[in-house]
C-alpha positions as a Markdown table, in Angstrom:
| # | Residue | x | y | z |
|---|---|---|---|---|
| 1 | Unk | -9.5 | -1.6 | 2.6 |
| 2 | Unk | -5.5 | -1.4 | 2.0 |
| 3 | Unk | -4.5 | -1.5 | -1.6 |
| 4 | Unk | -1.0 | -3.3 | -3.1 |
| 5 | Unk | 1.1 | -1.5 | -5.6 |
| 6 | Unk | 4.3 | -3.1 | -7.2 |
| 7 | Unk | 7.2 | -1.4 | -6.6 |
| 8 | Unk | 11.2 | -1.6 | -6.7 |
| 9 | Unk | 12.4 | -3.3 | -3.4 |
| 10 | Unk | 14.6 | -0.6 | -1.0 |
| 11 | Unk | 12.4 | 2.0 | -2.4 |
| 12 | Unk | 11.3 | 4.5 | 0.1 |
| 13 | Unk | 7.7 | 5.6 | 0.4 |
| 14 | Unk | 5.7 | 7.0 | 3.1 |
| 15 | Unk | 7.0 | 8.4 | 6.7 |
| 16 | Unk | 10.7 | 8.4 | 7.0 |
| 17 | Unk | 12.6 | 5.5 | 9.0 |
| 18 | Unk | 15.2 | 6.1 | 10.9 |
| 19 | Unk | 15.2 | 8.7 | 14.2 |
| 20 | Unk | 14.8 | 11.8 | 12.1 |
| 21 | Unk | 11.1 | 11.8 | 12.1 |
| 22 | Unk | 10.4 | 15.3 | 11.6 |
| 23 | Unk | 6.7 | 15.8 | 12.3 |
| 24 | Unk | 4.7 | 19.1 | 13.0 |
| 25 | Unk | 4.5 | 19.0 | 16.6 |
| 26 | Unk | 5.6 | 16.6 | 19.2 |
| 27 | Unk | 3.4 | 13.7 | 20.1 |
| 28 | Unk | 2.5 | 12.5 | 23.3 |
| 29 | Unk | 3.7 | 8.9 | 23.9 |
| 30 | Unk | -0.4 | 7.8 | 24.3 |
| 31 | Unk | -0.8 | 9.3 | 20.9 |
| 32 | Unk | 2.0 | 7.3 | 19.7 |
| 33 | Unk | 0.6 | 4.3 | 21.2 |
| 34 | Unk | -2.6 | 4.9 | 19.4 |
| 35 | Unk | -1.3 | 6.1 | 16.3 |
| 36 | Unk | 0.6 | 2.7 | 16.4 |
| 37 | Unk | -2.2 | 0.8 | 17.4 |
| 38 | Unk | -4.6 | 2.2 | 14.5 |
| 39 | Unk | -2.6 | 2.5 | 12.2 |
| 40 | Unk | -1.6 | -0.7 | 12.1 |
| 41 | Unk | -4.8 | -2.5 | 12.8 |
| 42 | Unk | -6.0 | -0.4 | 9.4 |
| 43 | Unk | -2.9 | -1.0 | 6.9 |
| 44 | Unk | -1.5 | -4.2 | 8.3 |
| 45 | Unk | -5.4 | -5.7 | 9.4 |
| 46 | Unk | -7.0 | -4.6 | 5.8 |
| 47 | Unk | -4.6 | -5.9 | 3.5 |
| 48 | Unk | -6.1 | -8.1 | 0.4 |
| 49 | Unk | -2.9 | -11.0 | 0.4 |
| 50 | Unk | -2.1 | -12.2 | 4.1 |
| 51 | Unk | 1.5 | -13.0 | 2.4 |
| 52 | Unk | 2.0 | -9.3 | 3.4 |
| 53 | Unk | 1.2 | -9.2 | 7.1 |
| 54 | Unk | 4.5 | -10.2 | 8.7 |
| 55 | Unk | 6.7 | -7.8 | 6.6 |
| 56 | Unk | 3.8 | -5.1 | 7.8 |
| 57 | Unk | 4.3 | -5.2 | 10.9 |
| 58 | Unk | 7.9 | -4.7 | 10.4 |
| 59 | Unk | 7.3 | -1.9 | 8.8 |
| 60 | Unk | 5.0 | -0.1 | 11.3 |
| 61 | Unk | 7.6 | -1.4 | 14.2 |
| 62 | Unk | 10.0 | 1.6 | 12.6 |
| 63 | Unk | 7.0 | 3.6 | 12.2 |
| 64 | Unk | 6.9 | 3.2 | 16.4 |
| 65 | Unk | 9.9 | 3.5 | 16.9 |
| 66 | Unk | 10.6 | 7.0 | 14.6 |
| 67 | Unk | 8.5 | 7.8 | 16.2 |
| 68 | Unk | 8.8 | 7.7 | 19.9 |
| 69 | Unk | 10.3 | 10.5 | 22.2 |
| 70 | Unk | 14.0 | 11.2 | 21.7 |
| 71 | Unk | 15.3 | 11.1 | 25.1 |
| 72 | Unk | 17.1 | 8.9 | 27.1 |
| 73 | Unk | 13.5 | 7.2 | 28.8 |
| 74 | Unk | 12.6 | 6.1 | 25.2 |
| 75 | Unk | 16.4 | 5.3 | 23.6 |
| 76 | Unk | 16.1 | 1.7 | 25.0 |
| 77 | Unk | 12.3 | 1.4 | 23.8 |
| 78 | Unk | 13.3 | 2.8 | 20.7 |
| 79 | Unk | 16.3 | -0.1 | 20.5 |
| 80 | Unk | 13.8 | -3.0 | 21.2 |
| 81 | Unk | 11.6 | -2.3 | 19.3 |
| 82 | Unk | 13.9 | -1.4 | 16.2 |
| 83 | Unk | 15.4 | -4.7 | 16.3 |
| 84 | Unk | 12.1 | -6.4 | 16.2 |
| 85 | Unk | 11.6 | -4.8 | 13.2 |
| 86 | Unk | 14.8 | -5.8 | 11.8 |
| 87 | Unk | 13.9 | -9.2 | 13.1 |
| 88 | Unk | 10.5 | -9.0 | 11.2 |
| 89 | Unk | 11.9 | -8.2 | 8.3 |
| 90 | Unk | 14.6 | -11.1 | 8.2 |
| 91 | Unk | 12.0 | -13.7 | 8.5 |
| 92 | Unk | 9.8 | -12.3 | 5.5 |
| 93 | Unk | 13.2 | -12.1 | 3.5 |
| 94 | Unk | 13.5 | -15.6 | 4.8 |
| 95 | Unk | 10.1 | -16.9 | 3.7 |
| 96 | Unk | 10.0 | -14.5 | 0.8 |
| 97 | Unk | 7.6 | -15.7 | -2.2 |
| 98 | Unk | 9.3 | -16.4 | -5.3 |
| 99 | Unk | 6.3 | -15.6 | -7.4 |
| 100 | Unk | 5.1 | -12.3 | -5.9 |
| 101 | Unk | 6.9 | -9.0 | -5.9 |
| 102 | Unk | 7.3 | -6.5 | -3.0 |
| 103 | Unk | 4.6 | -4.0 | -2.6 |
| 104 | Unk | 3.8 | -0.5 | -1.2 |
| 105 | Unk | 0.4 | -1.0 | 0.6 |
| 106 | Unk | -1.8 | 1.7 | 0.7 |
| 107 | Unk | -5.1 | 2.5 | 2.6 |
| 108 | Unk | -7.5 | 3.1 | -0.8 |
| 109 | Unk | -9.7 | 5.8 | 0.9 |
| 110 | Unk | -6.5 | 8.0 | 2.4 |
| 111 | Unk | -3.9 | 10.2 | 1.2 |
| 112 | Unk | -2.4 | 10.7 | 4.6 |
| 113 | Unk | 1.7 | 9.5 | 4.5 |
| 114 | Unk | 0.9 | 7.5 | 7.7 |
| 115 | Unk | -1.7 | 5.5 | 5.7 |
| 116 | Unk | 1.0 | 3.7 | 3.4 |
| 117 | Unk | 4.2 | 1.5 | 3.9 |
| 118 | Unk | 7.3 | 3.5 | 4.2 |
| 119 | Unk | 8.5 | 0.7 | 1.6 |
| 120 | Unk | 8.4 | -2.1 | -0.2 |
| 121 | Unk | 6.7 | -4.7 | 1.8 |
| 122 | Unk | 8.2 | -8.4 | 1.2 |
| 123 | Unk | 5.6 | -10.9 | 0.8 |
| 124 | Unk | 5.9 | -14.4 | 2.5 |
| 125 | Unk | 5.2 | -17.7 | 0.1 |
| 126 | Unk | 2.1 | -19.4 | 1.0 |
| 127 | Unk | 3.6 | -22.4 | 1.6 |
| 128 | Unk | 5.7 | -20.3 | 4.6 |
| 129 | Unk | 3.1 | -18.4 | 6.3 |
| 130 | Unk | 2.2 | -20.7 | 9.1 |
| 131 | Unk | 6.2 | -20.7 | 9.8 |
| 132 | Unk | 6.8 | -17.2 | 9.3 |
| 133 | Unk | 3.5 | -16.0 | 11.3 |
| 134 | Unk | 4.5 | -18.9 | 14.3 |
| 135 | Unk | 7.9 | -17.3 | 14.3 |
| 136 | Unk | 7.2 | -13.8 | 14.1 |
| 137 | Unk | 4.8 | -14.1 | 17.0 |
| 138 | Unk | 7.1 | -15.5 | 19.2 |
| 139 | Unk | 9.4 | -12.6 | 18.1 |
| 140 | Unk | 6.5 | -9.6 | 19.0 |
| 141 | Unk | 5.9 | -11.9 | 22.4 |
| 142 | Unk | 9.5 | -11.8 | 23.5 |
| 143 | Unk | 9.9 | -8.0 | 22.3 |
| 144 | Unk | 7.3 | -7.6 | 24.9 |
| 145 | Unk | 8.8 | -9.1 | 27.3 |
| 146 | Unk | 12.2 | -7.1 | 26.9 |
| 147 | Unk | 10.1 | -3.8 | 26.8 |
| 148 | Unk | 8.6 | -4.9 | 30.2 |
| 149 | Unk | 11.8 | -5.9 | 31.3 |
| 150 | Unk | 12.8 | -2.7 | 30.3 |
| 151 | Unk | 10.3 | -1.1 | 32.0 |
| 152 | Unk | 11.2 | -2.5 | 35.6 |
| 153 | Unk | 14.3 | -0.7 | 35.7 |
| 154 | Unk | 13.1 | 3.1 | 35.8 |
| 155 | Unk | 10.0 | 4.1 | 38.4 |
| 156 | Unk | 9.8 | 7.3 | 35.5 |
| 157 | Unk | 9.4 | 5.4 | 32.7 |
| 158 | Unk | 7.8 | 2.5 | 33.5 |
| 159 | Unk | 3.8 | 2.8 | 32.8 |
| 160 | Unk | 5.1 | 4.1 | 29.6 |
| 161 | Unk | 7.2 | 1.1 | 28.5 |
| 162 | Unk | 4.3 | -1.2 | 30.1 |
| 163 | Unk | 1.8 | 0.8 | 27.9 |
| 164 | Unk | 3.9 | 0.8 | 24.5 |
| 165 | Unk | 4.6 | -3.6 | 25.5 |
| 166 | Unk | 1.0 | -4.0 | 25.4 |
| 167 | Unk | 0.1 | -2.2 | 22.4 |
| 168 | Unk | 3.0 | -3.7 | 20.2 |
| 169 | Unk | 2.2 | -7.4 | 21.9 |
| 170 | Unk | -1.7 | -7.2 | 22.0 |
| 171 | Unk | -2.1 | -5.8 | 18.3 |
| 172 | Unk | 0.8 | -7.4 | 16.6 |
| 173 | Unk | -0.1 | -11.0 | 17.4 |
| 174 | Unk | -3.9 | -10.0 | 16.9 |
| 175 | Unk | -2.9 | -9.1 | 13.3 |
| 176 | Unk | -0.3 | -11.5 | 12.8 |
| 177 | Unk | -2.6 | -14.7 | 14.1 |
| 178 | Unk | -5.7 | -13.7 | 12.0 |
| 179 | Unk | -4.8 | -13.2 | 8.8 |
């Protein structure tokens, strides 16, 4: 079960954001995938107050994309799917709740950095959700289609992209449709 705790919006908890992601030893782009995949479906899918979900997903978008290789097969990838968190994040700002605060959300029975928001996670007012969840999953459908888009273009890279599509359109919507 995730947890919510208050904090300060813009203040950084968690895994880095950004390209920099500095972790022990490379990861294959299948780990990635279902590092992604999980670790999503456990933060973003166990949270208490569904006003979270959409700015969730944001969060663990950057978490994708920090996270994929850094070469020139993955720089696009890494582009898409770093806008679509940007994306995310402008329609939680733009549903944001009035009467709830930004929270860092944290799996209760982990200590692991991957197992928490990298930030303050903007909550959407209840009055917004069906607007903000409608819009943000016809945001992670057509980031799927750019990625597979993407993907047609380069014989190397292409199960790859088609792989990373699938994961961010088949678990995104999953989350964002059921809370």
């Amino acid at each position: 079960m995730a947890g919510l705790c208050a904090a300060a919006p813009g203040h950084s908890q968690g895994y880095t954001t950004g390209s920099s992601y500095e972790g022990t030893a490379p990861l294959s782009i299948d780990d990635v995938i279902r590092g992604f995949t999980d670790g999503a479906q456990q933060l973003c899918g166990q949270v208490p107050d569904p006003a979270y979900t959409v700015d969730c997903v944001a969060d663990y978008f950057d978490w994708l994309a920090d996270r994929l290789p850094q070469d020139s097969d993955f720089g696009e990838a890494e582009g898409i799917i770093r806008d679509a968190a940007r994306q995310l994040n402008r329609i939680a700002r733009d549903n944001a709740s009035s009467t709830q605060r930004p929270a860092t959300l944290r799996l209760n029975n982990s200590t692991a950095p991957s197992s928490r928001s990298s930030r303050a996670v903007i909550p959407v007012a209840p009055d917004r959700q069906a607007i903000a969840r409608a819009a943000a999953v016809n945001l992670v459908r057509e980031t799927e289609t750019q990625l597979l888009r993407a993907a047609e273009r380069s014989d190397r890279r292409r199960v790859a992209y088609a792989n990373i599509a699938a994961a961010v359109g088949n678990s995104s919507v999953i989350l964002l449709r059921s809370s």
